[in-house]
C-alpha positions in Angstrom: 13.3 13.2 1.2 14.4 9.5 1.7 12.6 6.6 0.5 15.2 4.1 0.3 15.3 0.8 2.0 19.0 -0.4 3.1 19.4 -2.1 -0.1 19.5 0.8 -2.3 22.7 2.5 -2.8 22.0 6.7 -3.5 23.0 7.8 -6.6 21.9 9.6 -9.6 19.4 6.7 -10.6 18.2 6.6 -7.4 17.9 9.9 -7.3 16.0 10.5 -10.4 13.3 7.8 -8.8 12.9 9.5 -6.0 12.2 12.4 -7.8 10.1 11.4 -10.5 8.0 9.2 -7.0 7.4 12.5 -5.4 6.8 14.7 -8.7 4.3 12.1 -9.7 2.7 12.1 -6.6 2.5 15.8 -6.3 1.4 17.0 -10.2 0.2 13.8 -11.6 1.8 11.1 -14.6 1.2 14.2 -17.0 4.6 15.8 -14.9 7.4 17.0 -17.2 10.4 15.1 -17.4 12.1 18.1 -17.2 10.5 19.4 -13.9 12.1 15.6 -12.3 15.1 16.2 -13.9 15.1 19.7 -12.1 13.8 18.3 -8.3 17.1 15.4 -9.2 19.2 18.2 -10.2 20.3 16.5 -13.6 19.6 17.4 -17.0 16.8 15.8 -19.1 19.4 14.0 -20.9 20.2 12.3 -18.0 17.1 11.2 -17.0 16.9 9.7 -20.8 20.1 8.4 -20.5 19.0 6.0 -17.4 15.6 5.5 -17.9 14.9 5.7 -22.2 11.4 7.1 -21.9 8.8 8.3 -19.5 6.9 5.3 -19.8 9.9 3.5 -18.8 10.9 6.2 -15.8 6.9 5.4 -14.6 7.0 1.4 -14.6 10.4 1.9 -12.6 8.8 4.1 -10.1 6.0 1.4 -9.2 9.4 -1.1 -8.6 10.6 1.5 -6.5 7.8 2.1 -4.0 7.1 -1.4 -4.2 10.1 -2.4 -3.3 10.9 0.3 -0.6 7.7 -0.6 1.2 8.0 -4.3 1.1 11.3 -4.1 2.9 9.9 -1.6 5.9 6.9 -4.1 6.0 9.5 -7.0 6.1 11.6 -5.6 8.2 8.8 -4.9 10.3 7.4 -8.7 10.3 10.7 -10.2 11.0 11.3 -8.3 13.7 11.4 -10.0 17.3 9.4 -6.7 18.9 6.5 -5.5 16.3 5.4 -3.0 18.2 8.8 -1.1 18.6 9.5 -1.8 15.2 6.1 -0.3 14.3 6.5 3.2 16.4 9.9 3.8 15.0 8.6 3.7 11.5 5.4 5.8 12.5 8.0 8.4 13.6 9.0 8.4 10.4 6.0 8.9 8.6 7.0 11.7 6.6 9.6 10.0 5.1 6.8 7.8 3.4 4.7 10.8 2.5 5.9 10.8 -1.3 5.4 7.1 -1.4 1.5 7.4 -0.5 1.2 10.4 -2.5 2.5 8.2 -5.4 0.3 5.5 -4.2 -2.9 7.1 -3.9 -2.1 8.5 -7.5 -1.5 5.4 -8.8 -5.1 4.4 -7.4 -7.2 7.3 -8.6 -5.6 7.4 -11.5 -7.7 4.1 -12.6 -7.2 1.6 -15.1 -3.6 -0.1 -15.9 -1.9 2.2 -13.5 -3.8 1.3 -10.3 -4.2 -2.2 -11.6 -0.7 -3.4 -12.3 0.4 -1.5 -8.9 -2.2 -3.2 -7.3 -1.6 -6.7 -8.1 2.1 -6.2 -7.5 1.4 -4.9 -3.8 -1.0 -7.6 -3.3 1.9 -9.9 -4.9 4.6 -9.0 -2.6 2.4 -8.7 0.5 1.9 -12.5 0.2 5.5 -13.1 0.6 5.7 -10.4 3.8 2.5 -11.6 5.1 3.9 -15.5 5.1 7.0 -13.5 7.1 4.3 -12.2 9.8 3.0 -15.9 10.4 6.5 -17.6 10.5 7.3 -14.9 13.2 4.5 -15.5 15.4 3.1 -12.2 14.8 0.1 -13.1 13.0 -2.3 -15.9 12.9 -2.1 -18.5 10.0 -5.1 -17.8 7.3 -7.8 -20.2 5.7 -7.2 -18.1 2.0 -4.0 -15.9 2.4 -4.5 -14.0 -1.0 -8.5 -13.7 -0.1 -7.4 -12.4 3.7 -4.5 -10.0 1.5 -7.0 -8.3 -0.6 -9.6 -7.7 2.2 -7.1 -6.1 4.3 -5.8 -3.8 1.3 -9.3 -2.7 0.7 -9.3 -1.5 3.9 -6.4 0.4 3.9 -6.7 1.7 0.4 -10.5 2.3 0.8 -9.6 4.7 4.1 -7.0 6.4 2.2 -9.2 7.3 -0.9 -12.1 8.3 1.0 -9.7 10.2 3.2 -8.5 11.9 -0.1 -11.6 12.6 -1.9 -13.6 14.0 1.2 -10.4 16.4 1.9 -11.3 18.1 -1.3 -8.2 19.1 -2.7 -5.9 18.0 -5.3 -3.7 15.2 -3.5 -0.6 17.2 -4.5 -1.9 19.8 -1.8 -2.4 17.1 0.6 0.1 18.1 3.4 2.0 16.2 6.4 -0.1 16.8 9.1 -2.9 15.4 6.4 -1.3 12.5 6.3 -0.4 11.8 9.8 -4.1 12.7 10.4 -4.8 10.5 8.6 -3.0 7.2 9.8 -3.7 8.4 13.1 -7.0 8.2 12.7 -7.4 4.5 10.9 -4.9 2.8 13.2 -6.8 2.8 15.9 -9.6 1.2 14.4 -8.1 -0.9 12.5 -5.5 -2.3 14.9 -8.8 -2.8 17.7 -10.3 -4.8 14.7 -7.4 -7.0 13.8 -6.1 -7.8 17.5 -9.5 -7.7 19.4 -12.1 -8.6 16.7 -14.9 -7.6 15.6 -17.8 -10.4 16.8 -18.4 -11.8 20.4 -18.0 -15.0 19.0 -17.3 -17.4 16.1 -20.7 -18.0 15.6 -21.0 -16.2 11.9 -17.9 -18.1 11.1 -19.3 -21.5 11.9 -22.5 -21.3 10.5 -20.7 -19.8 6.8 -18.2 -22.4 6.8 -21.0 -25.1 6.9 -22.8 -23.4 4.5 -19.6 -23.7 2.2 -19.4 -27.3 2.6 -23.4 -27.8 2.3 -25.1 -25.0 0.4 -28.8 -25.4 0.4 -30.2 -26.3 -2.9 -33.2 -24.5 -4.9 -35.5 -26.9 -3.9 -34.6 -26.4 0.2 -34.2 -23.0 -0.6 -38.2 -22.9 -1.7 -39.0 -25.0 1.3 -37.7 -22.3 3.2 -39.2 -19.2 2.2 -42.6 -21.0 1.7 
């Protein structure tokens, strides 16, 4: 397993993480700390030692993944070719596998969990996002953080359907589930952000005057009269 963006040195902290990220991912936040402690080959006592509780172990696994993807998507975003850059981390995909297992965890999990983790992924993909526009390789938005969340709840949305109509535990999910999986919504959803979706800007025009004009009650009774 490797999960760690050029930034992050490996040692026995890092380590641990990365244990704990796929552990978590696999058996749920109810894992042992001894069972990480095992997959980091350290004792318990270690894992205390670095981290003070489990609580504290969790909140630095969310850093973790957040931080590891936002410098693939960086790196990906600042890159002069985007599409090179983007089929030499597909080859990797298994590499990420414990991070989406963590990730989708996180998300069906519910409540603070998948709300902090989601409004620190939305956070950082602002700031990676702004990276993609300054690099030419994608078009400047009317509402950044609106055009952020719609785009993550396509992503997210595929993979939890994806999840829940596998029907199995997610810690039984394996690789060729996952590249399935990616395989399948790329396609899709690259067509939909290069290509579009509508002939024309028709839609567009007539919502954005709406906006700026919204008919009132009494045109609104006119109307359906």
């Amino acid at each position: 397993m490797n999960m760690r963006s050029p930034q992050i040195a490996s040692d026995t902290r890092t380590r641990i993480l990365e244990a704990a990220v796929d552990r978590f991912g696999r058996d749920g936040f109810g894992a042992s700390l001894r069972a990480i402690a095992a997959d980091a080959g350290v004792s318990a006592a270690a894992v205390m030692k670095h981290f003070g509780s489990k609580e504290s172990l969790h909140r630095e696994c969310d850093a973790h993944v957040l931080a590891v993807i936002s410098a693939y998507k960086t790196e990906a975003m600042k890159s002069a070719d985007l599409g090179a850059t983007l089929m030499t981390q597909m080859a990797r995909m298994e590499e990420f596998q414990p991070l989406i297992r963590y990730t989708m965890r996180s998300f069906l999990a519910g409540g603070d969990v998948a709300r902090n983790l989601l409004e620190d992924m939305r956070s950082r993909a602002l700031t990676w996002m702004a990276e993609g526009v300054k690099a030419g390789h994608l078009k400047p938005s009317r509402n950044e953080e609106l055009r952020v969340k719609l785009t993550f709840s396509i992503s997210i949305g595929w993979m939890v359907q994806s999840v829940l109509a596998a029907e199995k535990d997610l810690g039984e999910l394996d690789a060729d589930f996952w590249a399935r999986t990616f395989d399948e919504m790329l396609m899709p959803a690259l067509e939909l952000y290069a290509e579009g979706l509508f002939a024309d800007r028709t839609l567009l025009e007539h919502y954005m005057l709406y906006r700026s004009d919204p008919p009132g009650e009494s045109g609104a009774e006119e109307t359906s009269a």
